[in-house]
N, C-alpha and C positions, 0 to 999 in steps of 0.2 A: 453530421459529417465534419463540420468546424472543428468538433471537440477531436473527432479520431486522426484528422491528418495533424493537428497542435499534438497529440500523444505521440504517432510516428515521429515527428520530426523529433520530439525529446530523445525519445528513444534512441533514434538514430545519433543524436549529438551525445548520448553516453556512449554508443559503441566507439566513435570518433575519437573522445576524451580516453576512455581503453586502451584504445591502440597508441596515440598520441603517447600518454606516459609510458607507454610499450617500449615506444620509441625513445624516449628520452632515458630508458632503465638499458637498453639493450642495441640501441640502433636500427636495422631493417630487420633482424634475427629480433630481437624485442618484437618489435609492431606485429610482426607475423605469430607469436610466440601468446600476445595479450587476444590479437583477435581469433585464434584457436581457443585461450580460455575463454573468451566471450561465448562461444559455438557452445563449449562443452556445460559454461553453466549456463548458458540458456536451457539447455536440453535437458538439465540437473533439476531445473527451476518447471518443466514442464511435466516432467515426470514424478516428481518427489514432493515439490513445496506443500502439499495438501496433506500427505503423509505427515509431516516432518510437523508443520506447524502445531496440526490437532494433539500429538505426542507430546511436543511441548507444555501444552496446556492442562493434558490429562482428562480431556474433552472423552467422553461416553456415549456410545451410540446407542438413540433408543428408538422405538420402533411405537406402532400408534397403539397398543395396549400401553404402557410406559406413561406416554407424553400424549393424550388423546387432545387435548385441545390445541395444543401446540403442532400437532402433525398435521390435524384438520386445518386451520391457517395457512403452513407453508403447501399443502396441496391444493388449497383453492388459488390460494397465489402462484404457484407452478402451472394450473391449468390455464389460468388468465394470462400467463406471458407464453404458452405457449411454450417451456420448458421441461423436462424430465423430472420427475419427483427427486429431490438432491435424498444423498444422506443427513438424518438430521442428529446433532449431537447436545449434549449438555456439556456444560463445567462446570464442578463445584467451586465457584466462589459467590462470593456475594453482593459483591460491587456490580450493576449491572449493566450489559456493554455484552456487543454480537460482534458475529463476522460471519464472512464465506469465503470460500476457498473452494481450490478445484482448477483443472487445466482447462473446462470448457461446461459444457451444461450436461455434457452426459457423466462426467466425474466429477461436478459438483458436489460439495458438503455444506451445508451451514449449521454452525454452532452459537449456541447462547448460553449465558452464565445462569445460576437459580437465582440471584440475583434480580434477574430482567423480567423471570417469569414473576415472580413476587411484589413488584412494584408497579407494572405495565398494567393498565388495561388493557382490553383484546382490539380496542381499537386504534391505542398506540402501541402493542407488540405487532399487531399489522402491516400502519406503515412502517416497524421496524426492519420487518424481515421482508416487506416488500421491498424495500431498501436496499438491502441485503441482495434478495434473488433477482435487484436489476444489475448487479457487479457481478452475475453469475450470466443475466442474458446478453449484458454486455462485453462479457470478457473479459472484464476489469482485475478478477481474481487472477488471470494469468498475465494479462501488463504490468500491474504493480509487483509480482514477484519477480518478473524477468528485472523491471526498473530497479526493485532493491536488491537484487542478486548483483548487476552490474554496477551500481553505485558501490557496492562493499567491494565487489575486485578492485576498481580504481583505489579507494581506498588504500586496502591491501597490497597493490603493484606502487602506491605512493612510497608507502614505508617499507619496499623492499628497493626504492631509491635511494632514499635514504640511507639507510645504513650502507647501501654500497659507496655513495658517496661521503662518509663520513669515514669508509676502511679503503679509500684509496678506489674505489670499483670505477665503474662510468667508462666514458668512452674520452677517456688521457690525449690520445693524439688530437681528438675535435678541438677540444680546448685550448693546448696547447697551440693550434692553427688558427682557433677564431679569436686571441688573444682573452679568455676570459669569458667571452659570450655563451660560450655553452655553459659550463660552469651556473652561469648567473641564470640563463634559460631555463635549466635543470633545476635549481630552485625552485624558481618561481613557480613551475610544471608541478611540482610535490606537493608546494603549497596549496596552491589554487586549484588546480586537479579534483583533488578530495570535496573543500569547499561547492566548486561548482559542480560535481556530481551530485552530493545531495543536494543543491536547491534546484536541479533539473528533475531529483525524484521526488520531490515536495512535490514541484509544477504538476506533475502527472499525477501525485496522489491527489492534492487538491480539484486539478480542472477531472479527474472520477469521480469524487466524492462530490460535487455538485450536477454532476449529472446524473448519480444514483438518486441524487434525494429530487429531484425533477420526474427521472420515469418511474422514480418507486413512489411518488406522490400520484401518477397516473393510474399505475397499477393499482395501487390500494383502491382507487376512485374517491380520492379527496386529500390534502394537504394535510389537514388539520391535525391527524393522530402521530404521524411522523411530527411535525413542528413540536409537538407537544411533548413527543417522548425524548426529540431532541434536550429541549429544554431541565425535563428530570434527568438525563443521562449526565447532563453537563454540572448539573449539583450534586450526583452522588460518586463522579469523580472526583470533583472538587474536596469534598466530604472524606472520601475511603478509597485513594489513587488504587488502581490493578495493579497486581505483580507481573509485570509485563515488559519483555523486552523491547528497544529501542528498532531491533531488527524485521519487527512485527507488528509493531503499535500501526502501522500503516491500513493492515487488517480492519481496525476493530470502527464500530459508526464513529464514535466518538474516541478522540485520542486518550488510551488508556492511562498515560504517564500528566504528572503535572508539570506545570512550568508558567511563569508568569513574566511580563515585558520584553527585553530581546528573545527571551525564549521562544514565545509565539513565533515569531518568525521563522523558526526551526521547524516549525509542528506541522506533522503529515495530512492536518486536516484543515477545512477553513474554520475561522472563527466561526461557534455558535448561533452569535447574534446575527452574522450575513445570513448563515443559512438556513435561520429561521424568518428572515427576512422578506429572502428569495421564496420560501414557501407560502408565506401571508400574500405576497404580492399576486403570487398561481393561484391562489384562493380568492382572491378581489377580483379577479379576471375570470373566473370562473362562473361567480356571480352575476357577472353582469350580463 
């Protein structure tokens, strides 16, 4: 319950920062103007994002003649969470690295690369897609798209600050009245705005992806195949980065794009080494 009200409240504080720059592009006709498009790509992001991303990918549905061991896994793991059997799909690449997606567990999909089937054993593509269909029982697939649907508006309402205020746009009379203050406000709003959006959609990618690898270490019934497949996911990134945008690396178990030093700090997921950490330590405990 910890983890879901820390989600709402991010949430809520991107719709906040939305409207806020709303306000600062437009005044009360802005703010009402941002939280309409909040409404509408929420609604975008509930209905579409599952569509949208799989096409991206070029992701292929296959069914249990096709993909027989891979189907029989994600339907004993669907019957143990107590879930709908998802759509399951491949992608031809080779680097290998999952995802799910879906507005909730009855439109659910999960996709994996040949990649993953090729290098996993069956008992770390397990906990992989255990992994996976606990972001499907938990809903996660549809939080983190509403969070990065709304982090890119702000974004996008940033730098249409911007250029207004760089041709004269904004709100001239505030300015003119507050001696500068708005002016300097309005900056700061554009700048920081975008910034603090993404690291509000980090926080939520992050504090998900440690609660997937927690109930999808349940679900599977042991830690160890997930820790493990963590561990190769994270060398054959390293190795042969995915062709994969920034807009969706959020998806994937492990983050698809490379990046090293401040870069981490950007990155939609936590460090490796914790979350193989946090999984030895449910294993020690388990034990005992």
């Amino acid at each position: 319950m910890g983890n879901l009200v820390k989600t709402g409240v991010l949430l809520a504080a991107l719709t906040v920062l939305l409207v806020l720059i709303g306000g600062a592009l437009g005044g009360q006709h802005g703010m009402l103007l941002a939280f309409g498009l909040a409404m509408v790509m929420n609604l975008g992001s509930y209905w579409f994002s599952d569509k949208i991303v799989l096409s991206m990918y070029g992701a292929k549905p296959v069914d249990e003649a096709q993909a027989p061991g891979l189907y029989r896994i994600v339907r004993t793991l669907a019957t143990r969470a107590g879930i709908p059997m998802p759509r399951v799909y491949i992608i031809a690449e080779e680097t290998p690295n999952a995802f799910a997606t879906g507005r909730n567990p009855q439109h659910a999909a999960v996709a994996v690369t040949e990649g993953i089937l090729r290098v996993m054993s069956e008992e770390e593509l397990e906990g992989v897609l255990a992994h996976e269909l606990s972001h499907v029982q938990n809903r996660d697939t549809l939080i983190m798209a509403i969070a990065a649907t709304l982090a890119g508006a702000i974004t996008y309402l940033a730098h249409m600050a911007q250029w207004a205020m760089i041709f004269g746009g904004g709100r001239r009379d505030s300015d003119e009245e507050g001696g500068g203050g708005g002016v300097i406000g309005g900056i700061l709003m554009i700048v920081l705005a975008p910034l603090a959006a993404t690291l509000i959609q980090l926080a939520v990618s992050r504090s998900r992806e440690f609660q997937a690898d927690a109930s999808g270490a349940r679900m599977a019934g042991q830690p160890w195949g997930l820790a493990k497949a963590l561990e190769k996911l994270e060398m054959a990134s390293k190795v042969a980065p995915m062709p994969a945008t920034p807009a969706t690396a959020h998806l994937f178990i492990v983050n698809p794009l490379t990046g090293s030093g401040i870069a981490t700090l950007f990155s939609t997921h936590p460090p490796i080494a914790e979350r193989v950490a946090r999984l030895r330590a449910m294993a020690s405990s388990q034990a005992r």
